[in-house]
Structure formats: structure tokens, C-alpha cells
N, C-alpha and C positions, 0 to 999 in steps of 0.2 A: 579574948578580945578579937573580933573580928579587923581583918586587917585593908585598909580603905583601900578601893582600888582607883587608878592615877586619873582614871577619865571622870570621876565625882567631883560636881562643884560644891553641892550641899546634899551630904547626907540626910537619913531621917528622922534626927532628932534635931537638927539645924535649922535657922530660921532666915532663910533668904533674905534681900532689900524689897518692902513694900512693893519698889517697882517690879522687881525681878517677880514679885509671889503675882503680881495684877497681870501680868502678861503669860508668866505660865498656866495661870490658875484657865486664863481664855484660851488657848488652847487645847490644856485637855479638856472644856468642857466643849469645843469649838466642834470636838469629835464626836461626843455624846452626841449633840444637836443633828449634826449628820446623821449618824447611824438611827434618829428618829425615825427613816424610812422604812426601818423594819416593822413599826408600830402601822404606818401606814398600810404596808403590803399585806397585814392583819386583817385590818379596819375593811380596805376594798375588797377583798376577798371574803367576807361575811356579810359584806353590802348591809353595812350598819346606816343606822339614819346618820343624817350630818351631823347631830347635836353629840351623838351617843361615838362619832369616831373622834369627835371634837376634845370629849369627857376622857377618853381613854387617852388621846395623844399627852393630854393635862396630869390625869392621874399618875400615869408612868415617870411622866420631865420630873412631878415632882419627887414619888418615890426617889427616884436614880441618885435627885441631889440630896436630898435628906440624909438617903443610908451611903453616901460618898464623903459628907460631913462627919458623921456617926460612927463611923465605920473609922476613919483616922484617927479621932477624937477620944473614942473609948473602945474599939474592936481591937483588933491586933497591933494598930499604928503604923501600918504602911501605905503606902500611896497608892490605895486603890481605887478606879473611879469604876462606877458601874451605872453600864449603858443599857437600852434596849436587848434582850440576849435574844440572837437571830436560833440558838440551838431549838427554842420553841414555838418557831411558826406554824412550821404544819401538825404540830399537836395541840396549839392553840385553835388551830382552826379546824382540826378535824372534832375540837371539844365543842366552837362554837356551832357548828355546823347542827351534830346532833341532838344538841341538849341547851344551845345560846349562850348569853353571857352567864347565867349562873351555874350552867357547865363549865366556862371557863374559870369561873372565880373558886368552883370546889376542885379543877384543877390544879391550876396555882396556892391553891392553899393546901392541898394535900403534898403537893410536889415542894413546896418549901417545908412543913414538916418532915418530910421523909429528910430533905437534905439535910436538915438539923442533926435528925438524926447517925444520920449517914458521915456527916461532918465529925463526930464525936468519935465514928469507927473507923474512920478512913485507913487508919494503919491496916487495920485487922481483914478490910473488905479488898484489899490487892489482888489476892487469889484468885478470887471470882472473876477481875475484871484485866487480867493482860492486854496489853498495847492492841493484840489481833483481836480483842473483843471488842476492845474502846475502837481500835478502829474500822472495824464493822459498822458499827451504831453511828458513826459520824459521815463513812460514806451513803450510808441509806436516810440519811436525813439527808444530803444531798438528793438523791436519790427522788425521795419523796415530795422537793420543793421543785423539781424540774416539769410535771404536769401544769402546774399552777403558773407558771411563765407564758402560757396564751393565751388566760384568760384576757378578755378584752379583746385580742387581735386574732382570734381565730373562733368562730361561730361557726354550731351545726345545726341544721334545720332537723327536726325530729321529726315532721312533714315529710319532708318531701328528702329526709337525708341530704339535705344539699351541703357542703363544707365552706365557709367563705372566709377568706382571709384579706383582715385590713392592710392593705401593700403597706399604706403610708403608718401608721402603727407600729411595721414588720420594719422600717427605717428608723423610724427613733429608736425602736430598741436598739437595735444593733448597734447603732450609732452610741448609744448610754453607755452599753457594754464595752464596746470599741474602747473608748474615751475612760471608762472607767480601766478597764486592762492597763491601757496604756501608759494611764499614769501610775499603777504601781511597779508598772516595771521600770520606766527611764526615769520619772522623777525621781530628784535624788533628796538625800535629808527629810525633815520634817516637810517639807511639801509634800511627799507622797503619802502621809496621811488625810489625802484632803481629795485623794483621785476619785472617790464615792461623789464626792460632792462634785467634781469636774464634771464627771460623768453624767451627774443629772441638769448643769447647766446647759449641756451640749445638749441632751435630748430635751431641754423646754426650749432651747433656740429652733430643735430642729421642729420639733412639733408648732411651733409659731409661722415659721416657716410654709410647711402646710395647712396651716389653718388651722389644726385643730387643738392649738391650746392658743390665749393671749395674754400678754403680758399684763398684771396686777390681777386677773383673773383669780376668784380666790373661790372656796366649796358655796355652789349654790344652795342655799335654804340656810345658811349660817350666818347669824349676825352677832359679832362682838363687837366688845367697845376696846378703845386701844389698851385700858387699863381695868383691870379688875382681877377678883381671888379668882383662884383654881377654880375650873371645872369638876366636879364629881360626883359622877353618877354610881350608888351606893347598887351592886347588880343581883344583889342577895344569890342561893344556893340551890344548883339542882344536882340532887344527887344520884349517879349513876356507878352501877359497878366496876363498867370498864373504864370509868377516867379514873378508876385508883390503879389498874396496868398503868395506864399513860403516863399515872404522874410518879409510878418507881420508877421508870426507862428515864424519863426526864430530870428526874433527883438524879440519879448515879449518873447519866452521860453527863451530866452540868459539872456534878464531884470532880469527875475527873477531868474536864475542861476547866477547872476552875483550880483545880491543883497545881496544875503546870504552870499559871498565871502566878497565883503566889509563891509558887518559888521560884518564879525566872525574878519574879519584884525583890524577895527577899536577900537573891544571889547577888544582885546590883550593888548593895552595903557590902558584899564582904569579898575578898579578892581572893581569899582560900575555903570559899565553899565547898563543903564538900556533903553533908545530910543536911534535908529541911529539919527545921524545929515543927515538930509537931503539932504544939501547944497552939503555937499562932496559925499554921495549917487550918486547925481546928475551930478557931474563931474568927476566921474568914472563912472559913466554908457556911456556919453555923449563922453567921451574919446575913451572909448572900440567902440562905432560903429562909430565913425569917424576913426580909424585905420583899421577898418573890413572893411570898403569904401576903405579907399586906399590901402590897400592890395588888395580889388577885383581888383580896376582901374589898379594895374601892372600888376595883372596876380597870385597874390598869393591867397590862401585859410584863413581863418577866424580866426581871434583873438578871444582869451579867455583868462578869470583873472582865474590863477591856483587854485585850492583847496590844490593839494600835495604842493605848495610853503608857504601855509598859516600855513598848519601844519611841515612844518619846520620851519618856523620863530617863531611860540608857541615852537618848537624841542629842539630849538639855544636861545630862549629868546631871541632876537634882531628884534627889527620891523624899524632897520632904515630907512629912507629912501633911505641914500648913499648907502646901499647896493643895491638896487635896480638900482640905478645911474650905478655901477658896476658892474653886472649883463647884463643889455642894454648894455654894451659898450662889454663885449664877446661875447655877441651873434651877436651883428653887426661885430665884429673882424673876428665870422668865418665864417661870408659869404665869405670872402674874402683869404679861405682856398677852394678849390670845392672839392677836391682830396679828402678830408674828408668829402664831403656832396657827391660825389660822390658814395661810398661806401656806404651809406645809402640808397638808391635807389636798391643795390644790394639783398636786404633782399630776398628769396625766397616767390613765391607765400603763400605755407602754413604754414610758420612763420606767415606771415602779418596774414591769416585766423585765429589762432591760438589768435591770437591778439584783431583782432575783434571781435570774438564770448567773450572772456573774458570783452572788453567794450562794445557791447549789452546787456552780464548779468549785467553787473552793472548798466547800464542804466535801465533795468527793475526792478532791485531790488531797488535805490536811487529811482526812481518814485514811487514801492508799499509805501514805507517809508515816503514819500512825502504824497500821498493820504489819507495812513490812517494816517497820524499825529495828526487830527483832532475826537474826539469819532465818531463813524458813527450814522448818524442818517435815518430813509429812506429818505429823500431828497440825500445823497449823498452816499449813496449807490446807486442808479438810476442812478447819477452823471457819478460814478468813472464805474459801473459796465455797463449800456448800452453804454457810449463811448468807452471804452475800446473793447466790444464785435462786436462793428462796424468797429473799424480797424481791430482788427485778421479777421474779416469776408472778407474785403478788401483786405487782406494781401494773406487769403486763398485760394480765388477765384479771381484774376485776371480779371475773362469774364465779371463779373459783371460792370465793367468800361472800357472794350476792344473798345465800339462802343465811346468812347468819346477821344481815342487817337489822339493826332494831334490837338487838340481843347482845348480853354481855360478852359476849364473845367476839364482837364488831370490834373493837378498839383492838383486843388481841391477835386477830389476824391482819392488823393491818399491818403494811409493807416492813415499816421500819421497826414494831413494835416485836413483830415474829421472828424477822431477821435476830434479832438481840437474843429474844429467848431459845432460838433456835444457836446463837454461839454460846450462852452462856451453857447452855447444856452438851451441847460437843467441847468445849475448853476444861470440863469438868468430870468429863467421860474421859479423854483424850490425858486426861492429869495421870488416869492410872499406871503404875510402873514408870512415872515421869523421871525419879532422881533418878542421875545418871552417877555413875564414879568410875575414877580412871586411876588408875593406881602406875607407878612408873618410876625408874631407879638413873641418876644423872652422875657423872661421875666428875663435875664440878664447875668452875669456869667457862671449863670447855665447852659446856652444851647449852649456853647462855644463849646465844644466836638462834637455837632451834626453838624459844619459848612461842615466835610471831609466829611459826609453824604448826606449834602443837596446839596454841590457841581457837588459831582459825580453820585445824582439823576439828577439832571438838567443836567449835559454836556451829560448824554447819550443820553438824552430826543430830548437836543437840538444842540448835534454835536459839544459842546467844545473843541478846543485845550487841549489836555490833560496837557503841562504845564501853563496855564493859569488858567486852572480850580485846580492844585494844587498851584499857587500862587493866588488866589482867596480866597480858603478855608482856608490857612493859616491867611492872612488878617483877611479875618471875623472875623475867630475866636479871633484872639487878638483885633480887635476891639469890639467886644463882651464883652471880658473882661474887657477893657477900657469904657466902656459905664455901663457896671453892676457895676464899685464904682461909676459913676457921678447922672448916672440916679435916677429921682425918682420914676420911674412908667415903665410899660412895653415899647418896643425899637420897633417902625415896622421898617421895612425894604422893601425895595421893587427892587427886581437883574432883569434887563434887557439886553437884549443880540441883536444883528443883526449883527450878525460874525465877523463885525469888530470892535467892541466893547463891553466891557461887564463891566455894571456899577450897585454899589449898593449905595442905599442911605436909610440910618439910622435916622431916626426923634425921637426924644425923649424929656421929659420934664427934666430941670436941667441946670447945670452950662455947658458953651461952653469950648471944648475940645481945648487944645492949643498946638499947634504944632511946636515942636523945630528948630530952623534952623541947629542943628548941634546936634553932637550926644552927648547926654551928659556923665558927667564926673564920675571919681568915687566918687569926691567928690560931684557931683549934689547928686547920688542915694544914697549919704548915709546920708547927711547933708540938703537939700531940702524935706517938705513934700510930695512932689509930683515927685518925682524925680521916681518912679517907673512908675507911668504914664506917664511920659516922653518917659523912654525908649520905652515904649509900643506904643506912639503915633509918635516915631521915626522910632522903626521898621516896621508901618505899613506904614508910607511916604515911604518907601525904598520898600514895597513890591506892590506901587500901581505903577500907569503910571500920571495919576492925580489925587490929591486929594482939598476939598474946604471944607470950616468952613461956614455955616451961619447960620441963623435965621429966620424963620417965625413964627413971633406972638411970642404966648411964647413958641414956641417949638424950638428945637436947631435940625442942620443939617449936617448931615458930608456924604457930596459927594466921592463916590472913583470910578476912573475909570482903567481898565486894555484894553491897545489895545490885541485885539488878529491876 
């Protein structure tokens, strides 16, 4: 039984007050609508007609809410909403660029089967993809959306080479960005999920301002009526060999941005989390790229499980899942408004810029954070630091992959596409001679104080997770202590590690440690002889991933393991 933690209003099998589900259900869909802009930043940057960026903004709103219904309804049943995913701008548009929308649509369609199946392996596919690879892949999509931030405000004459830069352009942005920063830092609570949207009010005040946008101004050449079905333009297939690269880097980077999402949601139910379940892992991964498929097959852009939705249902205490049920059902409500999605299309060139240079940085910041999550060790400083210095090189010099345009090999030398394949293959080289083990003799009690020490000699040594190696050292040391009353003789120990794992096992001679199934009482610790060793043999089950009791010979054994 998972145990509720105190800051839950309604768990997620619980069914809030109508009112309570009508008002939550509009804010997290309040966020979706926002993050629209990433559908935009697509659309202007392929300089689609009006009708065809109109049909995509439609296509998408609907997806999002359908597989957001769907997905609560009969997927795993957690409160997931899914929005616009920003991880695939510049592979959407490096798809549409080459090959058009039915480049993008055998994109999306191959990248959400891949995640299917990818979803089904996710346990088995950890290996491949440590924190320094995933964070690799996430600062070069960064990386890779920071050219595309002058489109519009900065032009170059191929003439006469001349550079010109729009000042006033070069002000709204700033001014977006400014305003959008701003508010995620000082706004406090649910308000600062809404700084995206601050930020793009500020730059259409500013852009009115100067002249170059006006207020009710909506995309020239587009006429809707206030009320009518979806948009959808059916973009049929063009198949090319380099968007099947594109669309595994974009399954696996999504995987594992999409992991972390479900189980910060799942941890939210339970207040002694301690491993994801799998199973459900599995059918929200499997979910999300089967809807990222049929979004490409209409014609719309790519699904993604929100992080800002996650930290409002932690905001609101409620992880129902009806709210999510109700959520889906306004977003599918407003496709069938255009007049209002019309207008969103209107956003000015350098609002949108303003916008993307603010999720580029975050994208290269969430990646640094990512990378170094882990102590660094020289294996993965080589890792994080030669893949990384391969795409900015890509990134910087163009000519260096000019002779392979037009050919399969275009998509694969691109910045962020080489970078990945360039860590996944040093992370896999670098595995060689990776297990580490440390063998070591404690003479009880007494060296309980040394475990913070020997911990975080070894995780530098050997590239630990920095909270693993502090729930590590914790352990020890109370097993340390629990072993100096039973033992009668010195305790070896012997800690082993191969990054996805890190296990100690304690041999000693004496009486076999017994381990509580529940936690004990106040009357255990005050009325039981042993009722302090309880606790202590309680809070180390709670601080391992697996632990095991045996015997060899006459010596006694206590296995512990920590996934990292």
C-alpha cells in the first residue's frame, strides 16, 4: 500500500468536487494552450501558407487533448497532460525543410513507433543512454534551436553581403525573454507557470508600440469562422533514409525525458517511493509515441508529457485522474473555436525569437544539469566534453558537412544528431573495465562516521550519482552500527559499482540480522530488547533498492543494493 503523502488533496483514483475538477482541468489545459507557441515557432520557420500552419496548430490542440483523455482513461491512469513537445523543433524542421510536410509526417510516424517500442524496453535500454549521454542530446538540441532565434531580425544580402539587423525586432525579443525569465524566477506558486505567456504579452505590447504588430491583428490570408470542426490537412509520406536517424535520436531523447515525467507524477501518490513500476513506465511511454504517430499521419507536430503540468498537480495537491479526463475534453473543445487559434498564429516574428532563445537556454542548462548529475569521472568527462565539442563544431562550421547535402548522410551529420551518436559510442567504449570493487575490513561501530568519507572517495573515483552515493553512505553507516552490537569479530565489506548498480555486501561472524516488515512501534523500541535494532534494520530497508539476509558457513551476510 502506498503511503499518502500530507500535502495530497485528491489522490488518483479520487474524484474531486465538479467545481474543483472545472477549474483545475483549466489550468492545466491553460498551459497546453501556451506552450502552442512551439507549434508556431515550427510553422514560421517552414514558412508554411496560412491555411497549412492554421491545419497544424488544429491538428496538434486536437491530438494533445484526445491522447490526454485517453491516456487517463485507459493508459496507465495518471494525470498526464500532453502538450506541444519543444524536444522536436529543430528535427521537425530540419525534416520539413528537406523533404516538407511529408517528411515530417514519416518523421513523426517513425519516431513514435520507435518510442513504442522503446517504451516496452526501457528497463533493458538504460545502458546505452546514462544521464552524460541524455545530457549531451538535450544540451545540443539546445544548441541547435539558438541559430533559428534571428530569423526575422537579422537579414543577409547574398548581394552585396550586406548584414542588417531589425533594432526594433532586436527589442521585443529581449523584452519576451526579459519578461518571460522573469517570471519564472520571482513569480511565486502557480503563477509562474504562466511566465511563457507574460512574456509574449509584453512583447506584443512592445511590438504595438513600435508599429509593428496591432492589436486584434490576426495571420493575413486566413479566414475562419468563430465556430467550426478541426482543421486537417491529411500531408501524406515522403520517405527518406535520413529521417529514420532523426526519428531514433528523437524516440530515445523523448524516452527518457518522458521518464522522468512519469515518475516524478507517479511519486506524488506515494510518500515512500522508492522504484518506478515499470509496467505503467511502459504504457505511458508506449502511449505518448503512438499519439506523436498519429499526430504526424494528420499533419500535426509531436506530443509531449508536460513537466509544468506535473508541478502543478504537486501546486494543487491533486493528481486525479478525472482531472486529466477534463483537461482532454477543453483542449479537444477548442479546436472547434479557430477564431481563437487563429490569433495565435498572429504572434510577431520576434516574440516567437524571444521565445525560442529562452527554451534553447533552458534546454542547454536542463542538459548541463543532466550530464553532470553524475560525480565526474575521466571516462565521462571525455563522454559529456568530446560530444558536446563535436556538435558546436558542426554547428559552427557548416562546410564541414556542405558536400553530403541532399544525401543520406545529411540528417546524420547534423549537429545534434552526431553529437548523440558520437556519445553513445564513447559511453560504450568508455564501459570497458567500468565495474569497479573495493573490498575493505571495519572493526564495528566505531568506523560508522567514516562511511560519508569513503562514499564520496569512491563516487569521485568512480562517477557516482551524487544521490546515491549520499543514500549509500547513509546506509552503511547505520548498517555499521547494526552489525558493531551483533558482530563478534571484524565486518569485511566489499562495495561494487557498474553505473547501474551499486551493491555492498557485509560478512561477519555472529547472530543473523532480522529484518522488520513494518516499522516498528513505540511500544517495540521501548518494551523489546532489540527493538533499537529494529529501527535501525528498518531504516536501512527503506534506504536500499534491495536488500538479502543469508549465510555462508558460519559467517552471516547482508546484501544491499542501490539502483543508480
Amino acid at each position: 500500500m502506498a503511503k499518502r503523502p500530507t500535502y495530497l488533496q485528491y489522490a488518483n483514483d479520487e474524484v474531486p468536487p465538479p467545481l474543483s475538477i472545472a477549474i483545475l482541468a483549466f489550468q492545466h489545459s491553460a498551459i497546453v494552450l501556451i506552450n502552442l507557441v512551439y507549434v508556431v515557432i515550427i510553422t514560421k520557420s517552414l514558412n508554411l501558407s496560412a491555411s497549412d500552419q492554421f491545419a497544424m496548430l488544429s491538428t496538434t490542440l486536437l491530438v494533445c487533448g484526445i491522447a490526454t483523455a485517453l491516456q487517463a482513461k485507459f493508459g496507465n491512469g495518471l494525470l498526464i497532460v500532453f502538450h506541444p513537445n519543444p524536444i522536436y523543433i529543430p528535427l521537425i524542421i530540419a525534416a520539413g525543410l528537406s523533404t516538407g510536410p511529408g517528411g515530417i509526417a514519416m518523421l513523426l510516424v517513425t519516431a513514435g513507433v520507435m518510442q513504442f517500442v522503446f517504451g516496452s524496453l526501457v528497463r533493458k535500454l538504460r545502458v546505452f543512454f546514462p544521464p552524460e549521454v541524455c545530457g549531451v542530446v538535450v544540451i545540443m538540441l539546445g544548441v541547435s534551436l539558438l541559430p533559428g532565434t534571428l530569423r526575422g531580425i537579422v537579414t543577409q544580402s547574398n548581394e552585396s553581403n550586406l548584414v542588417h539587423v531589425d533594432t526594433a525586432g532586436l527589442v521585443v525579443a529581449i523584452i519576451t525573454l526579459a519578461v518571460a525569465a522573469a517570471g519564472s524566477v520571482w513569480l511565486k506558486g502557480m503563477a509562474r507557470f504562466f511566465s511563457l505567456l507574460l512574456g509574449c504579452l509584453a512583447g506584443l505590447i512592445v511590438a504595438w508600440l513600435f508599429g509593428i504588430w496591432h492589436f486584434g491583428e490576426a495571420k493575413s490570408g486566413l479566414d475562419v469562422p468563430a465556430f467550426a470542426l478541426p482543421s486537417i490537412h491529411l500531408p501524406g509520406f515522403t520517405f527518406s533514409a535520413g529521417l529514420v536517424y532523426l526519428a531514433i535520436v528523437a524516440a530515445l531523447v523523448n524516452v527518457v525525458d518522458e521518464l522522468g515525467v512519469l515518475i516524478g507524477t507517479e511519486r506524488l501518490d506515494d510518500a515512500d517511493w522508492q522504484l518506478p513500476k515499470f509496467t505503467k513506465m511502459s504504457l505511458g511511454l508506449q502511449a505518448s509515441g503512438l499519439f506523436t504517430a498519429l499526430s504526424g499521419a494528420l499533419g500535426g507536430a509531436a506530443m509531449g508529457m508536460s513537466s509544468a503540468n506535473l508541478s502543478l498537480a504537486y501546486a494543487t495537491g491533486v493528481t486525479s485522474r478525472v482531472v486529466a479526463m477534463a483537461a482532454g475534453a477543453i483542449l479537444v473543445g477548442v479546436t472547434f473555436v479557430p477564431l481563437a487559434l487563429k490569433h495565435v498564429l498572429s504572434l510577431p516574428d520576434a516574440v516567437v525569437a524571444g521565445i525560442l532563445f529562452y527554451a534553447a537556454c533552458y534546454f542547454v542548462v536542463s542538459g548541463a544539469e543532466l550530464a553532470l548529475s553524475r560525480m565526474l569521472s575521466p571516462r565521462r568527462s571525455l563522454v559529456i566534453g568530446l560530444s558536446v565539442g563535436v556538435g558546436v563544431l558542426l554547428q559552427s562550421s557548416p562546410t564541414l558537412t556542405a558536400r553530403f547535402a541532399g544525401t543520406s548522410l545529411e540528417h546524420v551529420l547534423a549537429p545534434m544528431t552526431f553529437a548523440t551518436i558520437v556519445a553513445i559510442v564513447l559511453n560504450l567504449i568508455m564501459r570497458i573495465g567500468i565495474r569497479q570493487t573495493e573490498t575493505m575490513t571495519f572493526s564495528g561501530a566505531a568506523d560508522s562516521a567514516n562511511a560519508g568519507d569513503i562514499l564520496e572517495s569512491l563516487g569521485e573515483r568512480w562517477g557516482l550519482h551524487r544521490q546515491t552515493g549520499v543514500r549509500a553512505a547513509a546506509a552503511m553507516s547505520e548498517m555499521l552500527d547494526l552489525l558493531g552490537a551483533v558482530a563478534t569479530g571484524p565486518i569485511d565489506c566489499t562495495i561494487a559499482y557498474n553505473e547501474l548498480f551499486l551493491t555492498m555486501n557485509f560478512v561477519y561472524d555472529g547472530p543473523p540480522l532480522v529484518i522488520p516488515e513494518r516499522a516498528p512501534t513505540a511500544d517495540d523500541l521501548s518494551d523489546a530488547p532489540d527493538g533499537v535494532l529494529q529501527m535501525g534494520a528498518w531504516i536501512v530497508r527503506k534506504l536500499t533498492d534491495h536488500m538479502r539476509i543469508s549465510a555462508a558457513g558460519q559467517k552471516q551476510q547482508v546484501h544491499m543494493g542501490f539502483e543508480c
